[in-house]
VOVEX-730917 format. One line per field, with one value per residue (C-alpha): z, x negated, y; residue in one letter; residue number from 1. Coordinates in Angstrom, 2 decimals. Layout:
<recs>
w	c(Z / ...)
u	c(X / ...)
v	c(Y / ...)
res	c(A / ...)
n	c(NUM / ...)
</recs>
This chain:
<recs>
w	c(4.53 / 3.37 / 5.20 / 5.74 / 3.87 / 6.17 / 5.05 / 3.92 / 4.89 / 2.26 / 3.16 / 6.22 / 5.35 / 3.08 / 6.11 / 8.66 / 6.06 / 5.08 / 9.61 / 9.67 / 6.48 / 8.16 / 11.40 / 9.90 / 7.87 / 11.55 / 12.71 / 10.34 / 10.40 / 14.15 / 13.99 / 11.07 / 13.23 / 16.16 / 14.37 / 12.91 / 16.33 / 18.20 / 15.12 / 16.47 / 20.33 / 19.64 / 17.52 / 20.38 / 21.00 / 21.80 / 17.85 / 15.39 / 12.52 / 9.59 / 8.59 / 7.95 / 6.44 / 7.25 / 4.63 / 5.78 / 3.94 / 5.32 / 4.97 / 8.19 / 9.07 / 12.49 / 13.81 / 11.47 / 12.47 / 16.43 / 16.09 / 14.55 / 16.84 / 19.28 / 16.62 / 15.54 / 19.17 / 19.48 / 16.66 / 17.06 / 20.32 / 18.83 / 15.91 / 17.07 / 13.54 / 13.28 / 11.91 / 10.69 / 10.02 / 6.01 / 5.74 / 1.89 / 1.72 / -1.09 / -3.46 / -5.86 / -3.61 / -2.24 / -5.65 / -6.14 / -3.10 / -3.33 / -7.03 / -5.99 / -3.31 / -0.82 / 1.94 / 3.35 / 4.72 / 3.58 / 5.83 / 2.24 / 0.64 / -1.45 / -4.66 / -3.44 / -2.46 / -5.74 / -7.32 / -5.19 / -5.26 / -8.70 / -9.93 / -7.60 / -5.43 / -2.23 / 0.54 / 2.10 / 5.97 / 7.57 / 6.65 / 7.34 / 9.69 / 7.18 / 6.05 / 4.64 / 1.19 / 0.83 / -2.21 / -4.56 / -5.58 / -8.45 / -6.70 / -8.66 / -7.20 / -6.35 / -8.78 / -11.35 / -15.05 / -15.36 / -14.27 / -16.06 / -16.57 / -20.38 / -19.36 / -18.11 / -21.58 / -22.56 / -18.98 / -16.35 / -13.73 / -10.98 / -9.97 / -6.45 / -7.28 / -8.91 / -6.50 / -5.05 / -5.98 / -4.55 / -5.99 / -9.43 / -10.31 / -10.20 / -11.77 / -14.31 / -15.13 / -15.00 / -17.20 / -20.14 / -23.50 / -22.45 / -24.00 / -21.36 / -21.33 / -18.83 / -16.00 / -13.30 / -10.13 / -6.88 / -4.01 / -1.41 / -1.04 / 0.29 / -2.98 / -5.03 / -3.08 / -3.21 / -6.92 / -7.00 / -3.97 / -6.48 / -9.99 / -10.98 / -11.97 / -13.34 / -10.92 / -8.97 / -7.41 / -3.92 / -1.48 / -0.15 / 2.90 / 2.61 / 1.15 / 3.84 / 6.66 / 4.69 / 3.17 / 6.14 / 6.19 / 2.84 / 4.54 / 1.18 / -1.09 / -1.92 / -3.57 / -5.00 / -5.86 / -9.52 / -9.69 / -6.84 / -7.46 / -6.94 / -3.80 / -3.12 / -0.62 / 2.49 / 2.25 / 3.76 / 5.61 / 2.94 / 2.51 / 0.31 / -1.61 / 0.05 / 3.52 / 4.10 / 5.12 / 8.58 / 9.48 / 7.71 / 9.95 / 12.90 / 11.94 / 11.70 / 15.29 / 16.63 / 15.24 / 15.60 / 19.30 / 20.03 / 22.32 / 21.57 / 21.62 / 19.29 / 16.86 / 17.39 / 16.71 / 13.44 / 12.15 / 11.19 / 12.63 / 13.28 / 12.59 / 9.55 / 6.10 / 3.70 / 0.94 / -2.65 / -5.02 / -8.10 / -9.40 / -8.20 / -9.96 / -13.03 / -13.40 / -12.88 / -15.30 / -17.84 / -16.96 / -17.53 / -21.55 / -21.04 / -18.29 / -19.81 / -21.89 / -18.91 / -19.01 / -22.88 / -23.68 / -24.16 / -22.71 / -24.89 / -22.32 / -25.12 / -26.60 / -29.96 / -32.19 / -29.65)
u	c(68.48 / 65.16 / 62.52 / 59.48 / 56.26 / 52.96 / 49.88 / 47.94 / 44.25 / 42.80 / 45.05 / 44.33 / 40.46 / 40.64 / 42.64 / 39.86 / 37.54 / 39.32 / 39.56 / 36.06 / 35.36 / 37.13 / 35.77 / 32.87 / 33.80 / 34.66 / 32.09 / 29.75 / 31.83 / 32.11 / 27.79 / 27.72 / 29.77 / 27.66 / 24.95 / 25.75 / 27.15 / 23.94 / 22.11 / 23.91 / 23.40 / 19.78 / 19.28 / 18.68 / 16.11 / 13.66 / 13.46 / 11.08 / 13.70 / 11.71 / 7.73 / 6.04 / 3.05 / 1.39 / -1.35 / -4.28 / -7.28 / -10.46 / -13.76 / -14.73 / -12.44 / -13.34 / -12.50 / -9.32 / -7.52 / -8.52 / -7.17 / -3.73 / -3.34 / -1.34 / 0.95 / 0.98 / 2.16 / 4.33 / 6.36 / 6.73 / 8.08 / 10.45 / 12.28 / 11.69 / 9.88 / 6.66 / 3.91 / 0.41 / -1.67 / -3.70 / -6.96 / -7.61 / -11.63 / -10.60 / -7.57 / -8.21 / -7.29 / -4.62 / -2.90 / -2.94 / -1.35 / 1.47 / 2.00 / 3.15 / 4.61 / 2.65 / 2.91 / 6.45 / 4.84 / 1.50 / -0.51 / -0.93 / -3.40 / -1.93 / -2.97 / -1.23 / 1.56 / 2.04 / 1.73 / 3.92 / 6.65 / 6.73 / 6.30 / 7.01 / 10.13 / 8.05 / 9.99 / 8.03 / 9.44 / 6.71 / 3.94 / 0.09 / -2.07 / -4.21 / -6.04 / -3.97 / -4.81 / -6.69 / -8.83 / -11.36 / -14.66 / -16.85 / -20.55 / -23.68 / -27.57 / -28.51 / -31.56 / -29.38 / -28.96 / -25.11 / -23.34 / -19.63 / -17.63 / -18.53 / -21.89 / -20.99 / -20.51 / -22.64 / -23.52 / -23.14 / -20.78 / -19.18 / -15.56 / -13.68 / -11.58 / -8.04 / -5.34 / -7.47 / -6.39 / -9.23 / -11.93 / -10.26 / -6.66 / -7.72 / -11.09 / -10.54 / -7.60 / -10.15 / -12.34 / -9.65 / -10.85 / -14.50 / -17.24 / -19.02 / -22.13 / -20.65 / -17.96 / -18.86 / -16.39 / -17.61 / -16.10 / -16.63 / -17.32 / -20.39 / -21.57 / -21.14 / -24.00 / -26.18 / -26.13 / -26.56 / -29.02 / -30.64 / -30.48 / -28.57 / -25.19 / -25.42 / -22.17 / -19.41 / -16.12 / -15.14 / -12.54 / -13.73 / -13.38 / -15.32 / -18.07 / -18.35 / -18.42 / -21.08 / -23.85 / -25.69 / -26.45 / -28.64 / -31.49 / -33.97 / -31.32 / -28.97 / -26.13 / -23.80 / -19.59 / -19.48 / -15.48 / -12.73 / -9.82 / -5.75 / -4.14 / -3.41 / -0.36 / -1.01 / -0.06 / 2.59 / 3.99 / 5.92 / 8.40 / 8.55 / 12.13 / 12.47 / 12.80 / 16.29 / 18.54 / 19.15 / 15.41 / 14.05 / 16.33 / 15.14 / 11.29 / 12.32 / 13.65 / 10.97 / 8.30 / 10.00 / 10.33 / 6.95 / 4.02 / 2.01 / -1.32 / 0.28 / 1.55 / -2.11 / -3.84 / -2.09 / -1.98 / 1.55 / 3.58 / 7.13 / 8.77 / 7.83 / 8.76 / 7.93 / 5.13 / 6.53 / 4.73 / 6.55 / 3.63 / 0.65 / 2.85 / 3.50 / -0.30 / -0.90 / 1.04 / -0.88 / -3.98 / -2.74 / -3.09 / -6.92 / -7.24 / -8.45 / -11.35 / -13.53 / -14.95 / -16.46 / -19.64 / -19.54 / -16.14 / -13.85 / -11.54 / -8.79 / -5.78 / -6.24 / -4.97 / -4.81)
v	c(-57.30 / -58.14 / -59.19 / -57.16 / -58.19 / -58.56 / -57.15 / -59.41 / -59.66 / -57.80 / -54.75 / -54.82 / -54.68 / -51.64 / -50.03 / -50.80 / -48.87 / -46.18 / -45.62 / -46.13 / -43.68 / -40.97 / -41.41 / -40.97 / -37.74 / -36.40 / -37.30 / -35.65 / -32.37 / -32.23 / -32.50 / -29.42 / -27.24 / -28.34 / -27.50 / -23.97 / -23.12 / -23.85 / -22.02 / -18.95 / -18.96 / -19.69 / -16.45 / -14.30 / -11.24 / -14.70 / -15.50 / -13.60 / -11.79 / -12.05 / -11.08 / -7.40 / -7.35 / -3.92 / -3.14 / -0.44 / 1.00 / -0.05 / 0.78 / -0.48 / -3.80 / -4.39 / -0.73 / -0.13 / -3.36 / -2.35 / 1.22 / -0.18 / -3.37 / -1.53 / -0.60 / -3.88 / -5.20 / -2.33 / -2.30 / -6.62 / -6.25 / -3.25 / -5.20 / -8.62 / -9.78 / -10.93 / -8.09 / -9.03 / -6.38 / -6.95 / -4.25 / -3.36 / -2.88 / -0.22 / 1.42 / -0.81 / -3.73 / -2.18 / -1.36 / -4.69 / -5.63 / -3.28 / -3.89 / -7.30 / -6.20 / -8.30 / -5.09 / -4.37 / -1.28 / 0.80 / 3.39 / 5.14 / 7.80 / 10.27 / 8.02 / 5.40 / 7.02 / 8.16 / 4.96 / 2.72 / 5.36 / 6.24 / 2.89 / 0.08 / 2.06 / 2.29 / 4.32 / 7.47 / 7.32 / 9.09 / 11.86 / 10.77 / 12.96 / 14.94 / 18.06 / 20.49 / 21.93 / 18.10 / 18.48 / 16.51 / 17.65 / 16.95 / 17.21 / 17.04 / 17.74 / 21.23 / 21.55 / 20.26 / 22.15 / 21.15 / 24.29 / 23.89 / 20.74 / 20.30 / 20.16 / 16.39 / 15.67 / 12.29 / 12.13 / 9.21 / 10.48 / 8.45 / 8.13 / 6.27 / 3.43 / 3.19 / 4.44 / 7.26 / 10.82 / 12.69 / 10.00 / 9.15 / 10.56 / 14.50 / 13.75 / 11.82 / 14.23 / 17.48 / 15.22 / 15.05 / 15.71 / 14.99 / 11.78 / 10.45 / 8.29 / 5.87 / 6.05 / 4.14 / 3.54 / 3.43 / 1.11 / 3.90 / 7.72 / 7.31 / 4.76 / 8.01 / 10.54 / 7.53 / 7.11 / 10.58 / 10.66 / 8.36 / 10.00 / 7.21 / 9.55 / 13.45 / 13.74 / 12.17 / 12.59 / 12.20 / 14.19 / 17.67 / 15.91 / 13.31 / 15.43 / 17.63 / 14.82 / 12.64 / 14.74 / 15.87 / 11.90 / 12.73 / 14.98 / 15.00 / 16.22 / 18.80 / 18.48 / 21.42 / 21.12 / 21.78 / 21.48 / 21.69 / 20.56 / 21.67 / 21.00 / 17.12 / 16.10 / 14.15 / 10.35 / 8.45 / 5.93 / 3.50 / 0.94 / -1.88 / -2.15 / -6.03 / -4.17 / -4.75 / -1.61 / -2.00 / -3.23 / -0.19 / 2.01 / -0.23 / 0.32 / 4.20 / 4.23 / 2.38 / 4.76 / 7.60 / 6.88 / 5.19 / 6.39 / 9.05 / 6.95 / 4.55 / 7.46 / 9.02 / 5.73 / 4.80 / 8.43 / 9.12 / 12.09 / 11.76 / 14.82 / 16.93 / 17.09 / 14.19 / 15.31 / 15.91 / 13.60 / 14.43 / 16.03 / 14.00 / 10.43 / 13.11 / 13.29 / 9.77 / 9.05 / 11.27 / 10.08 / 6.36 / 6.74 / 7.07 / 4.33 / 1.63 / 3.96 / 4.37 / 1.12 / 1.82 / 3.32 / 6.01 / 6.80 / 8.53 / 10.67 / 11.34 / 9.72 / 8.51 / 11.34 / 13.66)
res	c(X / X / X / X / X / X / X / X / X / X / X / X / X / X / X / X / X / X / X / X / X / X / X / X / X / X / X / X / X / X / X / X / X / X / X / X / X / X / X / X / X / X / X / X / X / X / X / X / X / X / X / X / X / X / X / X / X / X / X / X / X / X / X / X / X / X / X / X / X / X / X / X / X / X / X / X / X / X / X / X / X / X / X / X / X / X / X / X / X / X / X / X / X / X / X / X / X / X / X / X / X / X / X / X / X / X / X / X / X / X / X / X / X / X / X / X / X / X / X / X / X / X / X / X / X / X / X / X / X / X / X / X / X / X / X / X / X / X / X / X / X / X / X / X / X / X / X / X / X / X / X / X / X / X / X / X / X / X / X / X / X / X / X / X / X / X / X / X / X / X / X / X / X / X / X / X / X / X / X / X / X / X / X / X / X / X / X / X / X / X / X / X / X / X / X / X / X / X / X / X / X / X / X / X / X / X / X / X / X / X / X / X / X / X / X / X / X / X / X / X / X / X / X / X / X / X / X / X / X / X / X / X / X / X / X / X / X / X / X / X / X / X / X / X / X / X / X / X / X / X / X / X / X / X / X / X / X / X / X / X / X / X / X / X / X / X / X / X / X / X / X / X / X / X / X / X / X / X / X / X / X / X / X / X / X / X / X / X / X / X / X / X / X / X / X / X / X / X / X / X / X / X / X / X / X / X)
n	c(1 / 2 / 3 / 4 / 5 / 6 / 7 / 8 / 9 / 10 / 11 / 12 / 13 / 14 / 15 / 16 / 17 / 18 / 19 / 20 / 21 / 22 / 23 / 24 / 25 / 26 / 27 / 28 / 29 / 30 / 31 / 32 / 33 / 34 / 35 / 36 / 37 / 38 / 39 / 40 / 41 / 42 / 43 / 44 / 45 / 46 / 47 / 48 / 49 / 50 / 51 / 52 / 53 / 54 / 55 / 56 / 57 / 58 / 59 / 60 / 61 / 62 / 63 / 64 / 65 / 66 / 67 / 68 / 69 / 70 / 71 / 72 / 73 / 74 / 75 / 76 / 77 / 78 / 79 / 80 / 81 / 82 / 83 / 84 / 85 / 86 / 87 / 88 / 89 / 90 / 91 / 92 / 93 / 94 / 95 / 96 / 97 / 98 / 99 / 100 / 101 / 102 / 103 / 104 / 105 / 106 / 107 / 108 / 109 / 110 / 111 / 112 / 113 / 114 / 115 / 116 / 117 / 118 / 119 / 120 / 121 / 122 / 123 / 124 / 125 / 126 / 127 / 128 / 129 / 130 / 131 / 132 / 133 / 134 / 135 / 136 / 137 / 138 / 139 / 140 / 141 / 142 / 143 / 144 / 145 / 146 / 147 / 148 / 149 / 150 / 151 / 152 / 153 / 154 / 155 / 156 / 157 / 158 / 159 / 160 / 161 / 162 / 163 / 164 / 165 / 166 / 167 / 168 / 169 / 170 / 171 / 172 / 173 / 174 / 175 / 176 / 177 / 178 / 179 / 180 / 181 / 182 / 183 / 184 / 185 / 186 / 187 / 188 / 189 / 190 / 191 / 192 / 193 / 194 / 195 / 196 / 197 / 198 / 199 / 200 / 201 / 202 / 203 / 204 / 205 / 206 / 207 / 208 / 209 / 210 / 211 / 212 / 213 / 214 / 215 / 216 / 217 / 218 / 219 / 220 / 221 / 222 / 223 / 224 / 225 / 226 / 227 / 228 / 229 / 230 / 231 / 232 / 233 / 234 / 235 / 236 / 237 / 238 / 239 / 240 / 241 / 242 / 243 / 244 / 245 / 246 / 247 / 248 / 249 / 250 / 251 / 252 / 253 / 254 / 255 / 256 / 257 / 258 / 259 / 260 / 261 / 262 / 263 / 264 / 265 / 266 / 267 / 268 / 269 / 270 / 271 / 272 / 273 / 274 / 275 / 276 / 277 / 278 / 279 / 280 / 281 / 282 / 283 / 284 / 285 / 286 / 287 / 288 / 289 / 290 / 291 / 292 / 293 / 294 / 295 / 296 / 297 / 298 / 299 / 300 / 301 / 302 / 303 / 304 / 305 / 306)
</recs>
């Protein structure tokens, strides 16, 4: 029988590093598992799930951000992410915000509404407070010889910013087909009846609205509507398409269940039909063609060849 060989000392080496190899393998697997484990207990109701941004139209910052900070708090505590609240000083911001999809929810206008959805597959969840029958209005000075739309031909007029439907979307589409002198856009309503407080502008455009609730603040001048528009849908409380499934159903809940203050204060209301936009983002798009003509002078409200 043969006698069995001892391991030499460089055997028994490569043995005491392969043990110490493995132990370390265990080692490192036993602090992964640890790790994942501990990951998962300390996920409670404690831990924030996620960011909303909430994006808000504001003329007036300090007020608008007040008025929703309830909400704010509210809906935080509700779905246990954290929610700042981003004020747009006008559309034209806030297009640009939810073209990039910056907001995972917008307090939007009707313009807005229209664009996010029709373009950027925003979610309506929730109807806006508004005036029904909301209209826009082409105003021009009471003593004023322009008594039909064509008369604005080769005249200065003034129109609201991209993304609103009452202060640019309608007008500009009642405008088709018309030369104008200049366009000029105007950061808020109340910038268009001083240019035309001022004789700066033959005419501007502004919600019916907002024309009612501002001109008494012009006491040495008149002004007269010239044009009223169709009917323009309320806005809407939107989604951005990164708002996963179950957290939009979980925002949805909350507000659908929240105090009345809260729903009073942010201007939403819970249980009616959501506005049908298909025609206001039709007539957006229309209008697009002749978009980027208002800056000329003159401005040429047509498509080429048409």
């Amino acid at each position: 029988m043969p006698t069995p060989r001892r391991p030499s000392k460089i055997d028994a080496k490569k043995q005491r590093l392969l043990r110490r190899r493995l132990l370390l393998v265990s080692l490192l697997m036993l602090a992964l598992t640890l790790g994942l484990w501990l990951s998962g207990c300390t996920h409670d109701s404690a831990d924030p799930a996620g960011k909303l941004v909430v994006g808000i139209i504001s003329y007036d910052t300090a007020d608008t951000v007040e008025k929703y900070e309830r909400f704010r708090e509210y809906l935080a505590g509700q779905t246990r992410a954290i929610v700042e609240l981003e004020p747009a000083f006008n559309e034209l911001a806030a297009v640009e915000q939810i073209q990039r999809q910056v907001w995972s929810m917008v307090f939007a206008s009707p313009g807005l509404a229209a664009i996010a959805i029709g373009s950027q597959q925003y979610v309506p969840i929730f109807t806006m407070q508004g005036i029904n029958n909301l209209r826009s209005v082409i105003v021009v000075r009471d003593e004023s010889q322009i008594q039909t739309l064509g008369d604005l031909a080769n005249r200065t007029i003034a129109l609201g910013e991209p993304g609103s439907a009452a202060g640019y979307y309608l007008p500009l589409y009642d405008l088709y087909g018309l030369t104008l002198a200049e366009v000029r856009l105007a950061p808020t309503p109340k910038t268009v009846l001083e240019w035309l407080d001022e004789g700066a502008i033959a005419a501007g455009a502004l919600s019916e609205d907002d024309f009612q609730n501002l001109r008494s603040q012009f006491r040495d001048t008149k002004f007269r509507v010239l044009h009223t528009s169709r009917p323009i849908p309320p806005g809407s409380v939107l989604l951005a398409p990164t708002v996963e499934r179950n957290q939009q159903q979980q925002i949805e809940t909350a507000m659908q269940q929240a105090p009345s203050n809260i729903i009073g204060d942010s201007g939403y209301i819970p249980n009616v039909p959501l506005p049908d936009y298909s025609q206001l983002i039709e007539l957006v798009e229309k209008i697009q063609p002749i978009e980027s003509r208002i800056r000329e002078k003159p401005a040429v409200l047509t498509v080429e060849g048409g």
